[in-house]
Structure formats: C-alpha cells, structure tokens
mmCIF file of the C-alpha atoms, coordinates in Angstrom:
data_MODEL
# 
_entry.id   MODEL 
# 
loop_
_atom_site.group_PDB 
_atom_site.id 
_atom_site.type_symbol 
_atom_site.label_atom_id 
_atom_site.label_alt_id 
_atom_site.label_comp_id 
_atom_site.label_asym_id 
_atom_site.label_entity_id 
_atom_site.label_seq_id 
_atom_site.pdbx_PDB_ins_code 
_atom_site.Cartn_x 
_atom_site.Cartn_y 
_atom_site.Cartn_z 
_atom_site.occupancy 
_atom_site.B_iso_or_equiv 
_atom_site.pdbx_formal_charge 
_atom_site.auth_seq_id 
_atom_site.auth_comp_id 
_atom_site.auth_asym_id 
_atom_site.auth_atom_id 
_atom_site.pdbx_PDB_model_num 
ATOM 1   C CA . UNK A 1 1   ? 88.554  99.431  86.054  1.00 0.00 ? 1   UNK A CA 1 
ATOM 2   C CA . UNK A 1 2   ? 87.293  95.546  86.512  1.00 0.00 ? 2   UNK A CA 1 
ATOM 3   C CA . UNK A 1 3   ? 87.530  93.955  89.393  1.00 0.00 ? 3   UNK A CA 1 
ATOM 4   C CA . UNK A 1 4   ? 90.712  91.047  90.262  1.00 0.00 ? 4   UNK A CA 1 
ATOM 5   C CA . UNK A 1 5   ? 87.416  88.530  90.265  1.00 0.00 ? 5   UNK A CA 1 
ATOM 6   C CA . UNK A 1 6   ? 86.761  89.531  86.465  1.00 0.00 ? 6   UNK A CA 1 
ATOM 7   C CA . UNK A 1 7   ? 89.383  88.652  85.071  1.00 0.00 ? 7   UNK A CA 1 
ATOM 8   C CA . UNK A 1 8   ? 89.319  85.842  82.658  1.00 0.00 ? 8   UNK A CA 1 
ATOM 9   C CA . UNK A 1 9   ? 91.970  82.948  81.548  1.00 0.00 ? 9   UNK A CA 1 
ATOM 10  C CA . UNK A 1 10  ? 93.510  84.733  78.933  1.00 0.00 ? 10  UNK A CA 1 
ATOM 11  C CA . UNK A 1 11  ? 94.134  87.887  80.865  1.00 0.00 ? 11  UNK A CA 1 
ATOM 12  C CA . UNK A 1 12  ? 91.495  89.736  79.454  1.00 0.00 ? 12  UNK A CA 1 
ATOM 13  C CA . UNK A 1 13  ? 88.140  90.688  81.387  1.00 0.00 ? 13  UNK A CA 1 
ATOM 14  C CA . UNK A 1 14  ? 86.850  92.069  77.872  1.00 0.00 ? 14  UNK A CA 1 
ATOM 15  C CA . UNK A 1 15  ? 88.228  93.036  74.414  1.00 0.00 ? 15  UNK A CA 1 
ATOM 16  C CA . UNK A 1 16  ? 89.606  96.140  75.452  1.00 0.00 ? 16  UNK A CA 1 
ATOM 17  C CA . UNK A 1 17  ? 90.739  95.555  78.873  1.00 0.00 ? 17  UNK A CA 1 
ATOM 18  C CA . UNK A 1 18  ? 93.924  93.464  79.441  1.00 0.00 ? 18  UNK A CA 1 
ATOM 19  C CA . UNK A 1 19  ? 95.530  92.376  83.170  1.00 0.00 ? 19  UNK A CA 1 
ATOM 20  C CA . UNK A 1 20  ? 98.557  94.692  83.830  1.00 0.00 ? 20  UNK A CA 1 
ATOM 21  C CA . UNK A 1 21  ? 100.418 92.320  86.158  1.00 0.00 ? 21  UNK A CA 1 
ATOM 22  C CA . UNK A 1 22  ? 102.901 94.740  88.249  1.00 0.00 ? 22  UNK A CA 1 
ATOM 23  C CA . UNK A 1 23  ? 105.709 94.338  90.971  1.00 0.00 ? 23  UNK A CA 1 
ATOM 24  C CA . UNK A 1 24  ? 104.795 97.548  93.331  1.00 0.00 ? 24  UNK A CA 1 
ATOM 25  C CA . UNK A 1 25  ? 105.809 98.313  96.669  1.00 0.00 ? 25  UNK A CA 1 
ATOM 26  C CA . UNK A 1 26  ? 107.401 94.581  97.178  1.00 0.00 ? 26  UNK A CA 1 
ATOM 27  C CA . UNK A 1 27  ? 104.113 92.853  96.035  1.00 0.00 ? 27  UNK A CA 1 
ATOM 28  C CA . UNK A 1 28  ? 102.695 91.583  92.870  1.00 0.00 ? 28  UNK A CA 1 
ATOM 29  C CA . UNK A 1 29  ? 99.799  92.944  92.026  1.00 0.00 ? 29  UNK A CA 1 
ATOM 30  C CA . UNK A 1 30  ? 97.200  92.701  88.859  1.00 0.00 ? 30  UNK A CA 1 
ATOM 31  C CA . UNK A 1 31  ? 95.433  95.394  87.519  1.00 0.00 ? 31  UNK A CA 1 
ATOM 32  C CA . UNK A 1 32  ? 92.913  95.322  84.312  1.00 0.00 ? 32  UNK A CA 1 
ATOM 33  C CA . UNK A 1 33  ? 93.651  98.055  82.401  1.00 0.00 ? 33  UNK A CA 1 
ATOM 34  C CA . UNK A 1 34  ? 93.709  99.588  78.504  1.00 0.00 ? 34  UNK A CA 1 
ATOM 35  C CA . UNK A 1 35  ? 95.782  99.594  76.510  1.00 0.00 ? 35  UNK A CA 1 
ATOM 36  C CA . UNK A 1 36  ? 96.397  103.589 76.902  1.00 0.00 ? 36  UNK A CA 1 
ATOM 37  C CA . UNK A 1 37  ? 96.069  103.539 80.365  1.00 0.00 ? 37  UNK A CA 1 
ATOM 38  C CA . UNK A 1 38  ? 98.931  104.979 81.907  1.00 0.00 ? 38  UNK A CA 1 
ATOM 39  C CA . UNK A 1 39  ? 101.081 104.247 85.126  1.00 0.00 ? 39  UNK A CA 1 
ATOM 40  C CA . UNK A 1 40  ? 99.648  106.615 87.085  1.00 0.00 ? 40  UNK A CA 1 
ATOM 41  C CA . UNK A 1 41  ? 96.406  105.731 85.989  1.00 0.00 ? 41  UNK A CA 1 
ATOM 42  C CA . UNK A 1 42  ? 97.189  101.949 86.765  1.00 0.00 ? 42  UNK A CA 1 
ATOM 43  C CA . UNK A 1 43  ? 98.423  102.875 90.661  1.00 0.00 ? 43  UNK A CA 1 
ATOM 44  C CA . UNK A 1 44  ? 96.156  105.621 91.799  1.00 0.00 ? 44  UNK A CA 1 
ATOM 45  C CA . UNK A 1 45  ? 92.727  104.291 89.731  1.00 0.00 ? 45  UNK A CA 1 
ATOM 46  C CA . UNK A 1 46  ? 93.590  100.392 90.356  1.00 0.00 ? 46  UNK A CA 1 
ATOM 47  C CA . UNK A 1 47  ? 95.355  99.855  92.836  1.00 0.00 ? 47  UNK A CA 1 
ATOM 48  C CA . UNK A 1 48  ? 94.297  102.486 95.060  1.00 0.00 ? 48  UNK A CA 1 
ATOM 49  C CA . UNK A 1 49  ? 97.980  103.514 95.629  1.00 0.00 ? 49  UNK A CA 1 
ATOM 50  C CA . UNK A 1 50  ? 97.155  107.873 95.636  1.00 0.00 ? 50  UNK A CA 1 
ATOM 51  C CA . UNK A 1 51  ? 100.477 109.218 96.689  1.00 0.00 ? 51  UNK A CA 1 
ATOM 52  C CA . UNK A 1 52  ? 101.989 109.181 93.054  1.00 0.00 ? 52  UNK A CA 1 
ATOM 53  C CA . UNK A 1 53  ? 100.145 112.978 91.840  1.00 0.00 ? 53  UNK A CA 1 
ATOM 54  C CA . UNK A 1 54  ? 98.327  114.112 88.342  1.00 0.00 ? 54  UNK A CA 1 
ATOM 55  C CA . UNK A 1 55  ? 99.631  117.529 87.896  1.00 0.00 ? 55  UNK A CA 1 
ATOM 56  C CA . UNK A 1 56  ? 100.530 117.978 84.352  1.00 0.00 ? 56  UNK A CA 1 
ATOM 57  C CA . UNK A 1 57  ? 99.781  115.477 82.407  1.00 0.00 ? 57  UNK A CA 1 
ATOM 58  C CA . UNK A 1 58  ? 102.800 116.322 80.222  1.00 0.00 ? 58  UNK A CA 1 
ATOM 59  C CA . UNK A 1 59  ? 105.809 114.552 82.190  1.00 0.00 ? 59  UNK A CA 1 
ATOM 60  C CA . UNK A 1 60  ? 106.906 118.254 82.921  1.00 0.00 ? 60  UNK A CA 1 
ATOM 61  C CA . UNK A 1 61  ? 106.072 118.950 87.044  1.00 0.00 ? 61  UNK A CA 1 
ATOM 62  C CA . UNK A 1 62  ? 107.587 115.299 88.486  1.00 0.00 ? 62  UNK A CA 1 
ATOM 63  C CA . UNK A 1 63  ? 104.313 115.319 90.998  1.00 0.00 ? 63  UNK A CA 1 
ATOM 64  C CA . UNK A 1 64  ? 103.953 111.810 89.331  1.00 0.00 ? 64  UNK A CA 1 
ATOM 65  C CA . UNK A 1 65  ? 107.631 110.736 89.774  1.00 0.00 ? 65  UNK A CA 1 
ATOM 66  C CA . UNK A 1 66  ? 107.888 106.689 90.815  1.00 0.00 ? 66  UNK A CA 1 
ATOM 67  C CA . UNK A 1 67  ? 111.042 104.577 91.431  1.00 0.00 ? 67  UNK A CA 1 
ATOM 68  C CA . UNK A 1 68  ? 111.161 101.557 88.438  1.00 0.00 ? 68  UNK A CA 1 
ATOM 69  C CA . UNK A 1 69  ? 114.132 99.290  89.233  1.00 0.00 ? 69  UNK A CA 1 
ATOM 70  C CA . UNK A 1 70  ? 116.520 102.733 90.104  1.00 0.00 ? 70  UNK A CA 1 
ATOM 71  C CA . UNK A 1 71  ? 115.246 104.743 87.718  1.00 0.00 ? 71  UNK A CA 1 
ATOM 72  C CA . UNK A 1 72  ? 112.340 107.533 88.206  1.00 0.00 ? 72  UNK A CA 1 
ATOM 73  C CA . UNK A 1 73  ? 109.614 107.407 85.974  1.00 0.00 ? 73  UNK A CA 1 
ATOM 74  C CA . UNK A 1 74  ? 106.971 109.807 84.716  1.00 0.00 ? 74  UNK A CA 1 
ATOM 75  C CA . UNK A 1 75  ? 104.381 107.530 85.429  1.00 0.00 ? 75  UNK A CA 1 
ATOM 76  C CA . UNK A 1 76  ? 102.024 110.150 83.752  1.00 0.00 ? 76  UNK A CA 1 
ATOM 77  C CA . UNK A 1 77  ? 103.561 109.693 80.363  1.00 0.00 ? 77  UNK A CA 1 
ATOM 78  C CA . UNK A 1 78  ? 104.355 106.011 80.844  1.00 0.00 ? 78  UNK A CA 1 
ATOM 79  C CA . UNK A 1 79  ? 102.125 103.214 79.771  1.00 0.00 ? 79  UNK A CA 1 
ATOM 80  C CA . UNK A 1 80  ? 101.145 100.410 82.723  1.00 0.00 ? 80  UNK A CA 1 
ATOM 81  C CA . UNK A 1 81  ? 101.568 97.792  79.944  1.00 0.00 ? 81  UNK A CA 1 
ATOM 82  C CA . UNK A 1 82  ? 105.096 98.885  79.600  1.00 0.00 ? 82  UNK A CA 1 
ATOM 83  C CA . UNK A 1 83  ? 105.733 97.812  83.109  1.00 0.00 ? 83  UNK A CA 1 
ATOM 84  C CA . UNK A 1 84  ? 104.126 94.522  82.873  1.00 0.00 ? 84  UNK A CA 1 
ATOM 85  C CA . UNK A 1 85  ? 106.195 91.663  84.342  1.00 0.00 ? 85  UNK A CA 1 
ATOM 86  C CA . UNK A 1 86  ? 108.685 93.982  84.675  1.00 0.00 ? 86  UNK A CA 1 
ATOM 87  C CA . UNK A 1 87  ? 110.606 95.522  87.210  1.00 0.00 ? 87  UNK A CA 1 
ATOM 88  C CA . UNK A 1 88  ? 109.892 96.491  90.849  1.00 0.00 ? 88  UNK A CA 1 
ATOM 89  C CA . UNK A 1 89  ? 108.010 99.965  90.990  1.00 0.00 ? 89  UNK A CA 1 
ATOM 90  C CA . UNK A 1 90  ? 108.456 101.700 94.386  1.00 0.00 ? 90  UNK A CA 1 
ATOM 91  C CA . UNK A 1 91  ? 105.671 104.880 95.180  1.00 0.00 ? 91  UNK A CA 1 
ATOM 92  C CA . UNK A 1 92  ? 105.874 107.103 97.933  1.00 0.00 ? 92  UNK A CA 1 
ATOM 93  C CA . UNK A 1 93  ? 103.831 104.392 100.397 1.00 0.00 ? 93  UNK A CA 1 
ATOM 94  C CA . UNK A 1 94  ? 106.569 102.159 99.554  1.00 0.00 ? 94  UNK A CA 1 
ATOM 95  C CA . UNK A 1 95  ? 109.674 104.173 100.694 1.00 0.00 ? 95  UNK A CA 1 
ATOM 96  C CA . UNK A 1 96  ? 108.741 103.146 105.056 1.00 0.00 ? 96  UNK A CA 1 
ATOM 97  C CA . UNK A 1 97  ? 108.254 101.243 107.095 1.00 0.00 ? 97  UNK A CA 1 
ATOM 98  C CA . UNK A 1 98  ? 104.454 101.010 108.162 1.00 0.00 ? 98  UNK A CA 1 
ATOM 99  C CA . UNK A 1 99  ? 105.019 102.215 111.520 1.00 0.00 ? 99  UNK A CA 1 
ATOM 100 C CA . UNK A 1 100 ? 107.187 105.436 110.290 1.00 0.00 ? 100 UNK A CA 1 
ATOM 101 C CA . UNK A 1 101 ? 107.613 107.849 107.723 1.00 0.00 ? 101 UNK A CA 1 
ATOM 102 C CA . UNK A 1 102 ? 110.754 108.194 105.580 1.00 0.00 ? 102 UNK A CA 1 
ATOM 103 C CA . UNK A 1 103 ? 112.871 110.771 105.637 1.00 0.00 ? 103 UNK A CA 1 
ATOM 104 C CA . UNK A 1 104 ? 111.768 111.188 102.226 1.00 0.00 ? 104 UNK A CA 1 
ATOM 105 C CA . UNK A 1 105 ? 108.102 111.596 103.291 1.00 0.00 ? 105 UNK A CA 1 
ATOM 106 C CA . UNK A 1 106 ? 109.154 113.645 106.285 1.00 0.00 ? 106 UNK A CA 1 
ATOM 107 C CA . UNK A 1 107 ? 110.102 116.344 104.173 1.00 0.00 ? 107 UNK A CA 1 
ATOM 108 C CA . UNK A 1 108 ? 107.775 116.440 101.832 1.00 0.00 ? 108 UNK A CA 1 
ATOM 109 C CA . UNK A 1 109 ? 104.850 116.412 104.688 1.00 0.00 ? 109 UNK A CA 1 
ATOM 110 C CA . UNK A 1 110 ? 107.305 119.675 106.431 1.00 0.00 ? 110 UNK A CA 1 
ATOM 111 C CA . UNK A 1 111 ? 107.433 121.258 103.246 1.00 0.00 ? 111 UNK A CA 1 
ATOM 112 C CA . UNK A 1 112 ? 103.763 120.962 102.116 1.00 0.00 ? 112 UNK A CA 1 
ATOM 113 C CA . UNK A 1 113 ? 105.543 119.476 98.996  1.00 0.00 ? 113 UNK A CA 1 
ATOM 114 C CA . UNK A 1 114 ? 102.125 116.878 98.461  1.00 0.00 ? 114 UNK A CA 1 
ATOM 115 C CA . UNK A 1 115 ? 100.129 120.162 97.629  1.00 0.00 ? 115 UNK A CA 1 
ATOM 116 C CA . UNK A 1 116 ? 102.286 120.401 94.047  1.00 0.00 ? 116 UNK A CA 1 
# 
C-alpha cells in the first residue's frame, strides 16, 4: 500500500489505487487501497491495526469480526471501499481504554481466544 504522502488531489496515488477514507477506533484515517481490497486488508495491511485476524478467508470462523456502527462485520468478505465515509468501525484496540484492557480483551487474552 502507498504511503498518506502519495496520495494525489483526486484521491488516487495511481490508476488502480484509490484513498479509502475510514472512521476507525474514533479517528479518521486514509488508507490507499484497490478496489478489491478488503476490510481486513485495509486495517491490518494499512493501517497497521493487527488485532482484527485472517483465518478463513470465507466469512465462516468470525476471527475477522469488527464493530461498523452496531453491527459486526466480516471484514474478510467486506470491501474497504464499502466503508468509505461511512460509519465508525471499532477493532479490538478500540474497545479500552489505553491504560486497560476490556473485559472483552480480558477474556479473550484468558482464553487464548487470539490463537483462532
């Protein structure tokens, strides 16, 4: 993927790559991506954001689950263009405080559940 400092007026860094701009976490964030490139793809690949899993590839193990709006996602079978200018996406990292781990995380750290 280009880097932020590639990206051109139009939103385009070249003729296949187009800026994905994304609410995640509480922050806006651009990404250049394809037009195939998935979610997943856009978090963990562009914006460095690796708690969101590949397992599958095929929507059907949920290692890949993220929060859009209050909805979860298969952001393996999702496009990132989909989500552009769209709704707040929430990932794992964004479910605590800095300081402290959710619940949430908690239990999936006690339960070795980030090895699925």
């Amino acid at each position: 993927m280009a880097d932020e400092s590639a990206i051109g007026q139009e939103g385009f860094v070249d003729a296949t790559t187009i800026v994905c701009h994304l609410r995640v976490n509480g922050d806006a964030r651009d990404c250049a991506v394809h037009p195939n490139t998935t979610l997943l793809e856009a978090l963990r690949y562009g914006l460095g954001l690796t708690g969101s899993k590949q397992g599958c590839d095929k929507g059907d193990c949920g290692a890949c689950t993220v929060v859009v709006g209050d909805e979860a996602v298969l952001s393996c079978i999702s496009l990132a263009l989909a989500f552009d200018h769209g709704p707040e996406i929430t990932t794992i990292e964004g479910v605590a405080a800095p300081d402290a781990l959710h619940p949430l995380q908690d239990a999936f750290d006690q339960s070795g559940g980030a090895q699925c």
